[in-house]
Wavefront OBJ file of the C-alpha trace (Angstrom):
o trace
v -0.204 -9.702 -6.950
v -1.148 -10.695 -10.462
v -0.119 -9.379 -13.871
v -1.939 -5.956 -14.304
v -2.346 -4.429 -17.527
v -2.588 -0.903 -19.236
v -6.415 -1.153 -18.819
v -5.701 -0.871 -15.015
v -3.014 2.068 -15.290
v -6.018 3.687 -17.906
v -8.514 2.988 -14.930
v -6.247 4.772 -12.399
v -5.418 8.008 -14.656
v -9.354 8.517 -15.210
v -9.982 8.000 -11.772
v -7.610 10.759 -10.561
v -8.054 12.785 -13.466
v -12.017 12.492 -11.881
v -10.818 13.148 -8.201
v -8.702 16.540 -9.486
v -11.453 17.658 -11.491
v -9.108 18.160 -14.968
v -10.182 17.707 -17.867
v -8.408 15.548 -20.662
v -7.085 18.403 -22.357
v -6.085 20.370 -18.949
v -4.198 16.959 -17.859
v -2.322 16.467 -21.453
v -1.593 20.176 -21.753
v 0.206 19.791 -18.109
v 1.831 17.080 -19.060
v 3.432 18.246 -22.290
v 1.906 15.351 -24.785
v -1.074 15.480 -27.137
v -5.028 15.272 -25.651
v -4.726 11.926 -28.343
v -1.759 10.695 -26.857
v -3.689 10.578 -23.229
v -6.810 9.357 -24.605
v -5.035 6.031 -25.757
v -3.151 5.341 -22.321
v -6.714 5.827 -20.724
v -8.197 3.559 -23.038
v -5.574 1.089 -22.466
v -4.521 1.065 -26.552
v -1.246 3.312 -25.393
v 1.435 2.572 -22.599
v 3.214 5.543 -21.628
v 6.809 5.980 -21.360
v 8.226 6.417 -17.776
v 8.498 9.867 -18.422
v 5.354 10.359 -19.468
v 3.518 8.487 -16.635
v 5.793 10.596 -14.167
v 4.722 13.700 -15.520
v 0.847 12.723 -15.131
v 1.274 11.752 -12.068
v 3.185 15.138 -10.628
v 0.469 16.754 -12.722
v -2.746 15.111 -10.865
v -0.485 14.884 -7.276
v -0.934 11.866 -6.926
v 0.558 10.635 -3.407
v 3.610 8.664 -3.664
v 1.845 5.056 -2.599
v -0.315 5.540 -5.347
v 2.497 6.695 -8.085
v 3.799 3.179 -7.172
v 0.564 1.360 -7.811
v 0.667 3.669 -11.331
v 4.183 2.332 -12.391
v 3.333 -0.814 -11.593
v 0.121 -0.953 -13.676
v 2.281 0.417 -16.671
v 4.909 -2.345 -16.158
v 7.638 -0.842 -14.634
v 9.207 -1.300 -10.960
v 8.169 0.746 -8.225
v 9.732 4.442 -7.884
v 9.326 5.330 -4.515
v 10.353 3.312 -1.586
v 8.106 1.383 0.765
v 9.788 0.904 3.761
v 9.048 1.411 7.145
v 8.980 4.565 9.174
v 12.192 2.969 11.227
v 13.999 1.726 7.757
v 17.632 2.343 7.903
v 17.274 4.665 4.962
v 15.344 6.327 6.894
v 17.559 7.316 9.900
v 18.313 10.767 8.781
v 14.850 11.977 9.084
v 14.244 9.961 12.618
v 17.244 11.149 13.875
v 15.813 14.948 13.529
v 12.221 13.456 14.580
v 13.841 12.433 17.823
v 15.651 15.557 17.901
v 12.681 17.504 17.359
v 10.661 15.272 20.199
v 13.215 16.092 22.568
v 13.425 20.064 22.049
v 9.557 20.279 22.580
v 9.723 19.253 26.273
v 8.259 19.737 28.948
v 5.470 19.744 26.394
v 3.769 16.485 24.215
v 4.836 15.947 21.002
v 4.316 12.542 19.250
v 5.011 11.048 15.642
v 2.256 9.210 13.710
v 1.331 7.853 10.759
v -0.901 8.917 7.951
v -3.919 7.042 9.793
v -3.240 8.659 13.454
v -1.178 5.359 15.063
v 1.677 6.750 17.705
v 4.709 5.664 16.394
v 6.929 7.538 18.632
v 6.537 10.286 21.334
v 8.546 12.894 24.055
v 8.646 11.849 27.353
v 6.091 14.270 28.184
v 3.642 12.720 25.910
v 2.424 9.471 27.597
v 3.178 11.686 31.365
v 0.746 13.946 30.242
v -1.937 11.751 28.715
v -1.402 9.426 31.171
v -2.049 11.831 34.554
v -5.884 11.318 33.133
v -6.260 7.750 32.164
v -4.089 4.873 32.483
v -2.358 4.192 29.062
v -0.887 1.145 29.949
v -4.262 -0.484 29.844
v -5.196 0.532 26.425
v -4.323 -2.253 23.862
v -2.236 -1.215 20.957
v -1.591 0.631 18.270
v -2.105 3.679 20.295
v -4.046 5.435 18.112
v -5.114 9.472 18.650
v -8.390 9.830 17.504
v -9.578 6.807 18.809
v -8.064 8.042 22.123
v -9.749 11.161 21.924
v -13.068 9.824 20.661
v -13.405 6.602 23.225
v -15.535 7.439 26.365
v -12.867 5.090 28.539
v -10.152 7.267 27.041
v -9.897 10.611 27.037
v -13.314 11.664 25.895
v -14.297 12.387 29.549
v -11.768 15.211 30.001
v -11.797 16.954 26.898
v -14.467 20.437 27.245
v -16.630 20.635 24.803
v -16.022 17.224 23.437
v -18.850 17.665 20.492
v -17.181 20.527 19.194
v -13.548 19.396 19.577
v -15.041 15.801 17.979
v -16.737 17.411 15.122
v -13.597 19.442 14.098
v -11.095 16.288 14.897
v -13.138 14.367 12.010
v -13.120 17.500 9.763
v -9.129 17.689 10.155
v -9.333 13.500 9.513
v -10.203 14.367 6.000
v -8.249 17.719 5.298
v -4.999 15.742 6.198
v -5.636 12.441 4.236
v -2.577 12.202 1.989
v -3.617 13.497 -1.550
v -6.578 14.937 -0.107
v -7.911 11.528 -0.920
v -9.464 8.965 1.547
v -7.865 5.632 1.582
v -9.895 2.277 2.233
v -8.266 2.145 5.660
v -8.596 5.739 6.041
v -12.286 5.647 5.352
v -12.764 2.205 7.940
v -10.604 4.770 10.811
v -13.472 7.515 10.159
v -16.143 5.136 10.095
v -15.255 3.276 13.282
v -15.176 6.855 14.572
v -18.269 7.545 13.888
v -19.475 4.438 15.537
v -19.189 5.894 19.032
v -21.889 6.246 20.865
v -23.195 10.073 20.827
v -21.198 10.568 17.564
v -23.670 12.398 14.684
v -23.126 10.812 11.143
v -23.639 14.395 9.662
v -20.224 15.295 11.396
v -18.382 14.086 8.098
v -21.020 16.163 5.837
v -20.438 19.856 7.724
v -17.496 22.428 7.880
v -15.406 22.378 10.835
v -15.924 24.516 14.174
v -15.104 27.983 13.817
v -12.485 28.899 15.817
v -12.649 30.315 19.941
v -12.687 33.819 19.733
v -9.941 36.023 19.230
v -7.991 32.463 18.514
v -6.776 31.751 15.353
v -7.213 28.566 15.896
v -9.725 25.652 17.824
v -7.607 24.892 21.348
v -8.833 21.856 22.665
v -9.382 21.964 26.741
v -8.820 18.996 28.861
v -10.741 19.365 32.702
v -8.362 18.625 35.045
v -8.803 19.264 39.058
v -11.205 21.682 38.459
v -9.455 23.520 36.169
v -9.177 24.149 32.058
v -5.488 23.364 30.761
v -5.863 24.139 26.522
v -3.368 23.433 23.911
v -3.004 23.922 20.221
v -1.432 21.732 17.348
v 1.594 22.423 15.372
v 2.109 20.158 12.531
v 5.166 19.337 10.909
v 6.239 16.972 7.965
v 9.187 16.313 5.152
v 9.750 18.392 2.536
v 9.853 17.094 -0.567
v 9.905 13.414 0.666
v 11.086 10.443 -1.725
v 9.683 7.330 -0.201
v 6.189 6.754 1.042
v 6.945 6.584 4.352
v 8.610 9.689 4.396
v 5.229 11.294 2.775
v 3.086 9.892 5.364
v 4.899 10.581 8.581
v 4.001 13.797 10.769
v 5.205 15.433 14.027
v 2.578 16.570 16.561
v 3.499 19.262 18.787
v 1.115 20.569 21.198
v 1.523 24.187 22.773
v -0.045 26.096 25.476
v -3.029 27.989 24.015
v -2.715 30.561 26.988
v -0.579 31.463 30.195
v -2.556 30.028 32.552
v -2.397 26.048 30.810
v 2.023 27.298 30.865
v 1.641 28.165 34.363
v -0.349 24.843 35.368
v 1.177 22.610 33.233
v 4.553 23.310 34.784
v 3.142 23.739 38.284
v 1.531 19.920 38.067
v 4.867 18.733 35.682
v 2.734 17.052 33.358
v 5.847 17.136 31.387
v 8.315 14.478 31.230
l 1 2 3 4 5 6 7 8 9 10 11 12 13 14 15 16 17 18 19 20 21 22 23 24 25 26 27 28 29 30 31 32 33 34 35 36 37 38 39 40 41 42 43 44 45 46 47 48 49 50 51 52 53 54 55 56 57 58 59 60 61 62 63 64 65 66 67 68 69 70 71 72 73 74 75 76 77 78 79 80 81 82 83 84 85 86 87 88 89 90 91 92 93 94 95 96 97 98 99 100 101 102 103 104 105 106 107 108 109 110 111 112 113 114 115 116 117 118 119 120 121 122 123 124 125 126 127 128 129 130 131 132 133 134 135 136 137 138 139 140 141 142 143 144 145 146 147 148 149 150 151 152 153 154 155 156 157 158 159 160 161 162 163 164 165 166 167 168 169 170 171 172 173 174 175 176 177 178 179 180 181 182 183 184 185 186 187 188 189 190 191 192 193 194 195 196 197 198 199 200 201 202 203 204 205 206 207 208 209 210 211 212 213 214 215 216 217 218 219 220 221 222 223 224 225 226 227 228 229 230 231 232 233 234 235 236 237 238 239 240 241 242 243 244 245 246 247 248 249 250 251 252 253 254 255 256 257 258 259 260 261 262 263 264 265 266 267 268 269 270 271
């Protein structure tokens, strides 16, 4: 990576200053210096202290990845870590990942990343998904939407794939990190999109309303004739200090009714 300058760190605060919607004044009031002050370090004539830059980035949320990129522009080292999901500093949280993986049976639950690759999963997980296709023929990273979305996954089984589909790519974009999409975010979307029988003006509408008397949109999967349909709990870190930490979520999936309990356990999809 080359030298990079206040202009770039300038370029940055503008364009999440844009994304946020604040205005100068909003942004410098949050941050406790002068409308002036901020107006040079946009303009490149000013370089913030640490401080400073720490406090506009808290104000405009700015996802850790991108604080780094920020610090980095303004000359100084990197806050946040980097490093892998399976780091050693990270141990503490995978321990209680696993932990959590393991308390879900007889019921999927998998890990990914902020762009929907498995990273880790339950037993039941790959039982389950795999008593409709054969995983083990799928090349890697496993990948959930694409698994969903692919007519030789499991596109086939899901009822009313359109629907399901169309609220999938809705969710893609509520849960980007920062509520901002990413380069490789946007090429995950767009190679969505470039399934067959996939509508472009997906991205452009509100999601599905929910089933009703759901608070939520199950999603069904046909299976011997019959419906089994789950819902998604999501968890992630609180207050997380490194990027991977920040970008790491738990998928749990639930019965959305007694019958998909009663079948699921009947047919031990679980592991």
């Amino acid at each position: 990576m080359g030298a990079m300058h206040s202009e770039d760190l300038g370029g940055l605060l503008r364009h999440w200053r844009g994304l946020r919607g604040a205005s100068q004044l909003g942004l410098a009031l949050d941050a406790g210096i002068s409308q002036r002050h901020l107006s040079f370090i946009e303009s490149g004539r000013s370089v913030p202290s640490r401080q400073t830059l720490t406090s506009l980035v808290q104000s405009l949320e700015v996802p850790l990845r991108e604080r780094n990129a920020a610090f980095l522009a303004a000359g100084y080292a990197p806050v946040y870590s980097e490093a892998s999901w399976n780091a050693t500093e990270l141990q503490g949280i995978n321990r209680a990942l696993e932990r959590m993986l393991r308390q879900h049976e007889p019921f999927p639950a998998l890990v990914m990343d902020r762009y929907w690759n498995v990273l880790s999963t339950n037993a039941s997980a790959p039982r389950f998904f795999g008593s409709f296709i054969d995983m083990a023929a799928r090349e890697g990273p496993r990948n959930m939407l694409h698994l969903l979305f692919d007519p030789r996954g499991m596109r086939p089984f899901v009822v009313d794939w359109e629907v399901v589909a169309k609220s999938l790519i809705q969710r893609a974009y509520r849960e980007t990190i920062g509520r901002v999409l990413d380069e490789q975010t946007r090429g995950l979307l767009d190679a969505l999109l470039a399934y067959p029988g996939v509508d472009p003006a997906w991205r452009l509408h509100g999601a599905a309303g929910a089933a009703p008397n759901l608070p939520m949109i199950p999603i069904g999967f046909r299976k011997d004739g019959k419906t089994l349909s789950y819902f998604s709990m999501i968890s992630t870190v609180g207050t997380p200090q490194s990027v991977a930490a920040q970008e790491l979520r738990l998928e749990s999936m639930f019965p959305a009714d007694e019958e998909t309990e009663q079948l699921h356990l009947q047919w031990k999809l679980g592991g």
